[in-house]
C-alpha positions in Angstrom: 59.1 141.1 89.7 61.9 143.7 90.8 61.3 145.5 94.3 60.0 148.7 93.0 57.3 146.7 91.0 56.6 144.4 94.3 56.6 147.9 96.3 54.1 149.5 94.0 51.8 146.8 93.7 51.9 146.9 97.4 51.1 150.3 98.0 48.4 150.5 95.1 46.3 147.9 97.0 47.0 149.6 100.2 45.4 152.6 98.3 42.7 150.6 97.1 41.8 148.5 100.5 41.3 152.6 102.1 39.5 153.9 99.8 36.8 151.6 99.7 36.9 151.3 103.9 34.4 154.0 104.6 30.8 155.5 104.9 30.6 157.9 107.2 30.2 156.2 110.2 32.5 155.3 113.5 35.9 153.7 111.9 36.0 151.9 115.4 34.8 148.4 115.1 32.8 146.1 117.9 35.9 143.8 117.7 38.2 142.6 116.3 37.4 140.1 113.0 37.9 136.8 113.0 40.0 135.8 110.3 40.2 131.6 110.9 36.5 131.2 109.6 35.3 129.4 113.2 32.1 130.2 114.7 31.5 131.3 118.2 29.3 128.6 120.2 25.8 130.0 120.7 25.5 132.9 118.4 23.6 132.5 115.0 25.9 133.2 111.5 24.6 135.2 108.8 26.5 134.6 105.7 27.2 137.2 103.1 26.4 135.8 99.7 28.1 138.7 97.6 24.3 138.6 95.8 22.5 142.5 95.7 19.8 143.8 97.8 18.4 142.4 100.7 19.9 138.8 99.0 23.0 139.8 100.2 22.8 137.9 103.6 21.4 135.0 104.8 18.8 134.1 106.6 17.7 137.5 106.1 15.9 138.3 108.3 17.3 136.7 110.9 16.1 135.4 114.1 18.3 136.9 117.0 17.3 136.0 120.5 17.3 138.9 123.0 20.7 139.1 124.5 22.3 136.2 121.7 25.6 137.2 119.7 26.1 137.6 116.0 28.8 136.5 113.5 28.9 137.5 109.8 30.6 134.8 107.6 31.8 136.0 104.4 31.1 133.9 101.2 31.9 136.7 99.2 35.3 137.5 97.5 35.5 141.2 99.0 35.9 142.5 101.8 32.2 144.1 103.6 31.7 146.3 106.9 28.5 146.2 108.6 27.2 148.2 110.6 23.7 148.4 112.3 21.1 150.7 111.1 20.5 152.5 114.8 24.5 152.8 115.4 24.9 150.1 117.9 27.7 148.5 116.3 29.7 147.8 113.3 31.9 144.9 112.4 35.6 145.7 111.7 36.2 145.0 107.6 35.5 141.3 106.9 38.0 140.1 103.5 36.3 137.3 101.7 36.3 134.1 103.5 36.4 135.5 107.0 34.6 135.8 109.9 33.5 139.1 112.2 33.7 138.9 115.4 30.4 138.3 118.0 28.5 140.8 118.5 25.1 142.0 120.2 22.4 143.4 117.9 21.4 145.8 120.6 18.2 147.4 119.8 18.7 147.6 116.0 16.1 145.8 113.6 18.3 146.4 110.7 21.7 146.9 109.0 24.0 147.4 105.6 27.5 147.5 104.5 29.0 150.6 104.3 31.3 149.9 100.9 27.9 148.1 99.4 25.1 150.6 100.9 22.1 148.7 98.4 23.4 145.4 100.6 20.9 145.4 103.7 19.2 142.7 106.4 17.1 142.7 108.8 16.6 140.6 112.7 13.6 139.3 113.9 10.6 140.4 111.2 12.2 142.8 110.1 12.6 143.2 106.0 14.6 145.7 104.7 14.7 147.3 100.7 17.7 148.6 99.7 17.9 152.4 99.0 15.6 153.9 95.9 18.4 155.6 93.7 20.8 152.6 94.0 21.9 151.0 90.8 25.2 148.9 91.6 25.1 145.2 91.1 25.2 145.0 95.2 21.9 146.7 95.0 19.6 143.7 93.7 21.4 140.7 92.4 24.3 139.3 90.6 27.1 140.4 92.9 30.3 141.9 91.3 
C-alpha cells in the first residue's frame, strides 16, 4: 500500500474511532484504561459480552461491596464507554480485549455505554431494561 493509501486509511479510522466516542456526557474518564487485560486484586470484573440489552455484561447485576473497586473486561470486538447512571464516573473507551481501569461505583445502582445506549447493568439488586424506542442489535441480543 503506497503512503497516501496507508495515510488515508489512517485518518478514516481516526474519523471513525471519534465519531462513535460520544453521548453527551463528561469526555473525562475516571482513569486511565488498562490495556494489558490484568485485573486489579480485590475489585470484582464485569465482562462485556458484546450481547444486547441488559446481556451485555456479566454478572449483571453485580454484587459491589460498599467502598470495593470495579473493572470492566471487554470480551467484545469494539470498543465501549461506560458510564454510571447518577454521573459518578465513566470509564475512558475500552477497545475490545481490554480492560478499564478500577473504579468506585459511588452511589450509582446502574449504568450503560454511551456508543451502545440499549447496553445497560445494574450493582447490588438492581435490574436495568434497556430504553423503550431502542432497536439496535446492542439493545437485546445478538451483538453486531
Amino acid at each position: 500500500m503506497s503512503k497516501t493509501g496507508t495515510f488515508a486509511l489512517a485518518l478514516a479510522s481516526a474519523l471513525l474511532a471519534v465519531s462513535c466516542g460520544g453521548g453527551g456526557g463528561s469526555s473525562t474518564p475516571a482513569g486511565p484504561s488498562n490495556t494489558g487485560g490484568g485485573t486489579t486484586t480485590g475489585a470484582v470484573t464485569i465482562a462485556i459480552t458484546g450481547k444486547g440489552g441488559n446481556l451485555a455484561f456479566t454478572p449483571n447485576p453485580a454484587t459491589v461491596a460498599p467502598g470495593q473497586l470495579v473493572v470492566f473486561k471487554n470480551n467484545d470486538t469494539v470498543t465501549h464507554h461506560l458510564v454510571m447512571d447518577d454521573g459518578s464516573g465513566q470509564t475512558a473507551d475500552i477497545p475490545g480485549g481490554a480492560t478499564s481501569a478500577a473504579m468506585s461505583i459511588g452511589s450509582s445502582k446502574s449504568y450503560h455505554c454511551t456508543i451502545h445506549p440499549g447496553m445497560v447493568g445494574g450493582f447490588n439488586g438492581t435490574e436495568v431494561e434497556p430504553p423503550a424506542n431502542c432497536n439496535s442489535a446492542y439493545c437485546f441480543g445478538g451483538g453486531d
